[in-house]
Structure formats: structure tokens, C-alpha cells
ZABA-778365 format. One line per 10 residues: number of its first residue (from 1); their letters; for each residue x, y, z of N, C-alpha, C, O, CB. Coordinates in steps of 0.2 Angstrom, whole numbers. Glycine has a CB too. Example, Ala and Ser with C-alpha at 12.3 -4.5 7.8 and 13.67 -1.06 7.14 Angstrom:
BEGIN
1> AS> 66:-28:39:62:-22:39:66:-16:39:71:-17:42:57:-22:45 ~ 64:-11:35:68:-5:36:64:0:39:67:6:40:70:-3:29 $
% end
This chain:
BEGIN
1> XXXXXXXXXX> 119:-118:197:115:-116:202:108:-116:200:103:-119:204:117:-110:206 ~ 105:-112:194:99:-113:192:96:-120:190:91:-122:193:98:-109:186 ~ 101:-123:186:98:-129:187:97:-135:192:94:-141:191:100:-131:184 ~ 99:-133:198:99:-137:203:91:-132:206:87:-135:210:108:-138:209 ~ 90:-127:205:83:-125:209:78:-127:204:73:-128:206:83:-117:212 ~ 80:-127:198:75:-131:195:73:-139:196:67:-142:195:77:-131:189 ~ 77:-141:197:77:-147:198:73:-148:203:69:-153:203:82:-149:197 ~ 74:-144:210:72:-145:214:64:-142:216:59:-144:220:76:-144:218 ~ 64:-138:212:54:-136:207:52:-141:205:47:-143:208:53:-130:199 ~ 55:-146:201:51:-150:196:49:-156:204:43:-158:205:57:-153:188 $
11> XXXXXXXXXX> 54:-158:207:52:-163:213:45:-161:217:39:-162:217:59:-163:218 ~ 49:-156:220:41:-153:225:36:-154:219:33:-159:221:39:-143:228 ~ 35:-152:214:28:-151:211:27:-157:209:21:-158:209:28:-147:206 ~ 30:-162:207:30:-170:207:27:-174:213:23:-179:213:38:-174:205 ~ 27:-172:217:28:-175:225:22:-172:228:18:-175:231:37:-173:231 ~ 21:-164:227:13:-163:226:7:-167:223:1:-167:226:13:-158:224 ~ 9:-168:218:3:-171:212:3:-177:213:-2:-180:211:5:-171:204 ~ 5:-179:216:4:-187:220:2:-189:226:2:-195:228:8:-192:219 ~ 1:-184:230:1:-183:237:-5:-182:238:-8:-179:234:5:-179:241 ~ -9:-187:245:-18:-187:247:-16:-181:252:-13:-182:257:-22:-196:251 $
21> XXXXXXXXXX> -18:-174:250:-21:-170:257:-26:-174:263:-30:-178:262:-25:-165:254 ~ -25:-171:268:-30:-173:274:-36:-170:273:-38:-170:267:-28:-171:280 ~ -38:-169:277:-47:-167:278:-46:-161:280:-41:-158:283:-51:-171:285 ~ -54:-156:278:-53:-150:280:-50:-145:275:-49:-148:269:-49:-150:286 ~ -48:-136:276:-45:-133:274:-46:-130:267:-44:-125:264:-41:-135:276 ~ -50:-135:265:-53:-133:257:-59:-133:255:-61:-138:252:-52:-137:252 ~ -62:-127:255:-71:-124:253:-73:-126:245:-69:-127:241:-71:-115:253 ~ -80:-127:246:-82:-130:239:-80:-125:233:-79:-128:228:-91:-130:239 ~ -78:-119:234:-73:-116:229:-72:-111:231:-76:-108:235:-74:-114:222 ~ -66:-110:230:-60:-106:232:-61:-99:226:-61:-99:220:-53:-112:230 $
31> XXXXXXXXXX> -61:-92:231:-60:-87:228:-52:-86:222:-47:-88:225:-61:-82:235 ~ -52:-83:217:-48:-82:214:-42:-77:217:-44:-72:218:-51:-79:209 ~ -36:-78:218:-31:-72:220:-28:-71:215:-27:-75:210:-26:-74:224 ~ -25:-63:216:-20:-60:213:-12:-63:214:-8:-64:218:-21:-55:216 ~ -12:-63:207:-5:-67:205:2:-60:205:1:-54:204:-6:-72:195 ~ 7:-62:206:12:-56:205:10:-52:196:8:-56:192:23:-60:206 ~ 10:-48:194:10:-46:188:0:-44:186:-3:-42:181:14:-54:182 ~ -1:-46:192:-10:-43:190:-14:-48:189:-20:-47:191:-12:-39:184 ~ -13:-54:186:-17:-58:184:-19:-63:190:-17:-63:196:-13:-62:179 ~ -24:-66:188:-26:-71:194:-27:-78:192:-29:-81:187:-32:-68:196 $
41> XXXXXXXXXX> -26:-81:199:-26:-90:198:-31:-92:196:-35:-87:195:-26:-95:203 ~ -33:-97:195:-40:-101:192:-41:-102:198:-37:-103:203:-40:-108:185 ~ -48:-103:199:-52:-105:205:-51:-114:206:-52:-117:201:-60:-103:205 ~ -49:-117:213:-52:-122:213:-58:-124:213:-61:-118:213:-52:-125:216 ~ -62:-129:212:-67:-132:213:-67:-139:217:-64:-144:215:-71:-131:207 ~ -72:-138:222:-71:-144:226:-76:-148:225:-82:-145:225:-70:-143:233 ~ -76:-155:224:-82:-161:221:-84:-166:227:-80:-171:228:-78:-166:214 ~ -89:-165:232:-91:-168:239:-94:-179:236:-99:-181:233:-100:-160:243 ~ -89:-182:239:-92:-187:239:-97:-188:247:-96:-189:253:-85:-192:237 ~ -102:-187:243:-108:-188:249:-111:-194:252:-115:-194:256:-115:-185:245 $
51> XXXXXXXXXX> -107:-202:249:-109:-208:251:-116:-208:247:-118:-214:246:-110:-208:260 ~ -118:-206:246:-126:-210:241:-125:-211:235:-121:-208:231:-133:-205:241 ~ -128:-215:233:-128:-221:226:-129:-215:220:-131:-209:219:-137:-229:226 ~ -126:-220:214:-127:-215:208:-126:-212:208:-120:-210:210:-129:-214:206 ~ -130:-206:203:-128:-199:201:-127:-196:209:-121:-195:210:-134:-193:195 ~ -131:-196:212:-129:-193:219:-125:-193:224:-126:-190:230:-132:-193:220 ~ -121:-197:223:-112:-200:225:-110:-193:225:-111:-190:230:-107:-206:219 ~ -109:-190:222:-104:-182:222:-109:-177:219:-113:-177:215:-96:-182:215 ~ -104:-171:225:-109:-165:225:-105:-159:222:-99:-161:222:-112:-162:233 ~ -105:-153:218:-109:-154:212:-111:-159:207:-106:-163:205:-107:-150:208 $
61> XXXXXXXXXX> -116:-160:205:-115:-168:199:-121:-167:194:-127:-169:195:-116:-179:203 ~ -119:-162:188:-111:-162:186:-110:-155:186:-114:-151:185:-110:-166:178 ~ -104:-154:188:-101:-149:190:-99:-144:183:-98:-145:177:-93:-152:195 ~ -99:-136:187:-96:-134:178:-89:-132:180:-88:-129:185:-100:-126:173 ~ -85:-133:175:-77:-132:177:-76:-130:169:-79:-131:164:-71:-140:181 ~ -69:-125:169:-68:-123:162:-62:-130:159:-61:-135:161:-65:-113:162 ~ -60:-127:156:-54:-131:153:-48:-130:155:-46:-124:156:-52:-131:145 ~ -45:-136:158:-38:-135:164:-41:-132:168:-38:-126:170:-30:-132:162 ~ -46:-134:170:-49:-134:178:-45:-137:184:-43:-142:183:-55:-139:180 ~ -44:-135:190:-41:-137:194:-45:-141:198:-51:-139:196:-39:-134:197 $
71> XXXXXXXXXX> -45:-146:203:-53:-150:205:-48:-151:211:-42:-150:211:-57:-157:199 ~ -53:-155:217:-51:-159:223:-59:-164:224:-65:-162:222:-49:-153:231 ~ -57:-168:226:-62:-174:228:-62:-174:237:-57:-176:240:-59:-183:224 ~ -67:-172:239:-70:-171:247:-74:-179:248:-80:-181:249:-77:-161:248 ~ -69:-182:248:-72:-188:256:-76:-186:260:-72:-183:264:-67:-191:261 ~ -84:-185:261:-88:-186:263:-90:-191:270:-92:-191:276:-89:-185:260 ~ -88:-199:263:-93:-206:266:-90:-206:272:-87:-202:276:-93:-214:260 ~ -90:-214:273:-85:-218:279:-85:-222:277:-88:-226:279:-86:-220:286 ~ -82:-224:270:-76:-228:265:-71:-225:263:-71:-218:263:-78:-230:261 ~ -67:-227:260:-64:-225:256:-65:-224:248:-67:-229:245:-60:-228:257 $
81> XXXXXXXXXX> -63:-219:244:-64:-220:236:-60:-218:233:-57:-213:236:-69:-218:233 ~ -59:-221:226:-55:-218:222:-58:-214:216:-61:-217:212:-51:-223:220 ~ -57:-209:215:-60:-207:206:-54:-207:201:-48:-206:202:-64:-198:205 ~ -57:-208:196:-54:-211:188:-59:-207:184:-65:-209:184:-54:-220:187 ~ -56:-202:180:-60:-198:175:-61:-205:168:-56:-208:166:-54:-191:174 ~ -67:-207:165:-70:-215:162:-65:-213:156:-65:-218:153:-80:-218:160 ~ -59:-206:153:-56:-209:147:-50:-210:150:-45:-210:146:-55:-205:141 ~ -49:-213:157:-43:-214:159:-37:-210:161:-31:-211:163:-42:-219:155 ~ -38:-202:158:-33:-198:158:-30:-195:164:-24:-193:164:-34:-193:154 ~ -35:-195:172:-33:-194:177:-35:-199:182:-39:-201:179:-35:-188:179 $
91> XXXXXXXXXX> -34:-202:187:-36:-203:192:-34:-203:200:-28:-202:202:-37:-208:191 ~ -39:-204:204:-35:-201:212:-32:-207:213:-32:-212:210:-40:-198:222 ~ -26:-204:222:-24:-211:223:-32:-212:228:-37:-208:228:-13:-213:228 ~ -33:-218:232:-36:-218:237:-40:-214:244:-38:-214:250:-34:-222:237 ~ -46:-210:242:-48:-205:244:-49:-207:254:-55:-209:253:-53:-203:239 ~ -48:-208:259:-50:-209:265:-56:-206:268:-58:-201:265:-45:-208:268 ~ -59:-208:272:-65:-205:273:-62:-198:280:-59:-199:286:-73:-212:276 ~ -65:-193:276:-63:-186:281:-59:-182:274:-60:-176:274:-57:-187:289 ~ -54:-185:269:-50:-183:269:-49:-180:258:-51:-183:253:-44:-188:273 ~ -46:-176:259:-47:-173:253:-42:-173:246:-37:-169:247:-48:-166:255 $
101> XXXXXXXXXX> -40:-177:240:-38:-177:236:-33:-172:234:-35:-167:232:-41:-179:234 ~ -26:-174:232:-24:-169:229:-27:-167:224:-30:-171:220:-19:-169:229 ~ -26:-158:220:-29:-157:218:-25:-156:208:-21:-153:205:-31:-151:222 ~ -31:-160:206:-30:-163:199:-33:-158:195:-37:-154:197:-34:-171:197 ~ -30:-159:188:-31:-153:182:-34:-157:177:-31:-162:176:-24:-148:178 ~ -40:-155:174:-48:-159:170:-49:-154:163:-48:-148:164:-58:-158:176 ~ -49:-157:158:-52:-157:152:-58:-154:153:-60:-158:157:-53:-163:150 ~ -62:-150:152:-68:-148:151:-74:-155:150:-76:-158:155:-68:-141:145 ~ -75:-155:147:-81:-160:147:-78:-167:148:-74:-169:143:-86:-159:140 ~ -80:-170:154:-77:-176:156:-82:-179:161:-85:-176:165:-70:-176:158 $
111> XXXXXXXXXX> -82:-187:160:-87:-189:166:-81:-194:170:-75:-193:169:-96:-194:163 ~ -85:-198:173:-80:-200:180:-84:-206:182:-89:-208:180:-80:-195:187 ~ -80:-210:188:-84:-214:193:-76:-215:200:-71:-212:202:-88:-223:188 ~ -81:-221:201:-77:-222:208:-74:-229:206:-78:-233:206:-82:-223:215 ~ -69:-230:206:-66:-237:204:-66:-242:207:-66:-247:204:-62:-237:203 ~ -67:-240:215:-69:-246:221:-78:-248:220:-81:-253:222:-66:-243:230 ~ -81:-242:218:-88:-243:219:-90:-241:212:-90:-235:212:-91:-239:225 ~ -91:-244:207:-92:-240:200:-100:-238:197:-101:-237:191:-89:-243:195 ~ -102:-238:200:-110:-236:202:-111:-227:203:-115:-223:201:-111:-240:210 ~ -103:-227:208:-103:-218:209:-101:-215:202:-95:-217:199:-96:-213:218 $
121> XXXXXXXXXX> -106:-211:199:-103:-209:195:-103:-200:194:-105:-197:199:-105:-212:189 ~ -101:-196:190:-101:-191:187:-99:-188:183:-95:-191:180:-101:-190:188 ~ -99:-181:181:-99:-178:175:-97:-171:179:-97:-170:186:-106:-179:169 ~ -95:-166:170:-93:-158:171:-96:-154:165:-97:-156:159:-83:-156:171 ~ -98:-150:167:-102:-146:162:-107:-150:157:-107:-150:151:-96:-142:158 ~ -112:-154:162:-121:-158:157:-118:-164:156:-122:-169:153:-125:-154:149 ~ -112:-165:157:-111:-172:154:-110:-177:159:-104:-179:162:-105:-172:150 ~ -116:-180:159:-116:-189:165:-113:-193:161:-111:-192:156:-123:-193:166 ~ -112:-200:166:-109:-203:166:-118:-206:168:-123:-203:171:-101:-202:169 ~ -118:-216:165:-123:-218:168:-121:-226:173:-117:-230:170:-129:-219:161 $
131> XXXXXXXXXX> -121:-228:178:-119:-233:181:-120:-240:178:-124:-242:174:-122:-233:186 ~ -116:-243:180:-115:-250:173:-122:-254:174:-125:-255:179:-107:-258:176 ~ -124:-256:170:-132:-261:168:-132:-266:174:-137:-268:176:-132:-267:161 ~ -126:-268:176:-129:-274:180:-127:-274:187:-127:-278:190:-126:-279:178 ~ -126:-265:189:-124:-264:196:-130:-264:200:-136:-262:199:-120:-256:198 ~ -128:-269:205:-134:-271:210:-133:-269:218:-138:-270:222:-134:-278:211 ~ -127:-266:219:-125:-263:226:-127:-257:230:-130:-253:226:-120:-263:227 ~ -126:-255:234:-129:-250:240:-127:-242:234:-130:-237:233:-123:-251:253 ~ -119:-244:230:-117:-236:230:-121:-237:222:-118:-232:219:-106:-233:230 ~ -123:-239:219:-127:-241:213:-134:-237:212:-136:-236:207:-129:-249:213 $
141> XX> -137:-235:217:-144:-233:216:-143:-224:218:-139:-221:221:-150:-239:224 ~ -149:-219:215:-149:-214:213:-153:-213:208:-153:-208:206:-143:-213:213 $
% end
């Protein structure tokens, strides 16, 4: 019996970590709660894709988050975007415009962009990311 409610922990939480939340319901950070035993959760931190080019694509940029940060990506624009942390170790699935990413756990110092637009970039704790030399389009400038 324990192993079958494990098993069925390990799914939900699989089936979470790959699921796009909708829009709404998630503030630029989230107050800490009380866990059973006293302790408390780590805060989210939410990362606003604002539609404007370059460093100024996402709000904080660059954000400070500690190590095994929790993070969400807030679709702002009226596109769609994807983020991809640039050592490849996380990325969203496709972010809709209104709607909010599920929420991914980050490496302390890491930068980022947008994989449909790679111009949007950013960083955590002082560390930018700079837009490719030869980006010439609207999400490029900043």
C-alpha cells in the first residue's frame, strides 16, 4: 500500500513540473509559510516578461534568488515565449500571453533568454546575459 501512494506522489509531482499554469494567482513574491514541524518554505519569486527588447524583456532583470530558488515566468507580452536557462539545465514549455509558467528550481547564479526571441535575455543575482551580435529584431533592443 505505501508503495502504491508513493508512486502516486512521484506522478502528481512529475505531471506538476511539466504543466503551463494559467494566468493570474501569482504575486511578484510570495510570502514564506509555515511548514508542519516549524520550518518554512522558500519563497517564490515571480519573473514578469514585460514585451520589451533586451535586458528589459523580464522584470526583475536580474533578479536575486538564493540556490534552489523556486522561480515562475509571468507572460506579460501578446506572444508567446519560452525561457531556457543559456547552460541548458532548465527550460519552460511555451509561455502564452496572460499566462504563468510552472514553477522551476534555479542554480543561484544563472543567466537566460527566450528561445523564440533570443534577444530577451536575463540573469540572477548581477549576472547578465548579453543579446547575440547580430540580433536585429523588435525583442533585441534595450
Amino acid at each position: 500500500m505505501r508503495g502504491t501512494r508513493t508512486i502516486a506522489v512521484a506522478i502528481a509531482t512529475a505531471l506538476f513540473s511539466v504543466s503551463c499554469g494559467g494566468g493570474g494567482g501569482v504575486s511578484s513574491t510570495t510570502s514564506p509559510s509555515t511548514a508542519g514541524g516549524g520550518g518554512t518554505t522558500p519563497t517564490i519569486v515571480t519573473i514578469t516578461i514585460t514585451g520589451q527588447g533586451g535586458k528589459l524583456a523580464f522584470t526583475p532583470n536580474p533578479a536575486a534568488v538564493t540556490a534552489g530558488q523556486t522561480i515562475v515566468f509571468k507572460n506579460n507580452d501578446t506572444v508567446a515565449h519560452h525561457v531556457m536557462l543559456d547552460d541548458g539545465t532548465v527550460q519552460t514549455p511555451d509561455i502564452n500571453p496572460g499566462a504563468t509558467s510552472a514553477a522551476v528550481t534555479i542554480g543561484a547564479n544563472k543567466t537566460y533568454h527566450c528561445t523564440i526571441h533570443p534577444g530577451m535575455v536575463g540573469g540572477f543575482n548581477g549576472n547578465e546575459a548579453a543579446a547575440p551580435p547580430d540580433c536585429t529584431y523588435a525583442y533585441c533592443g534595450g
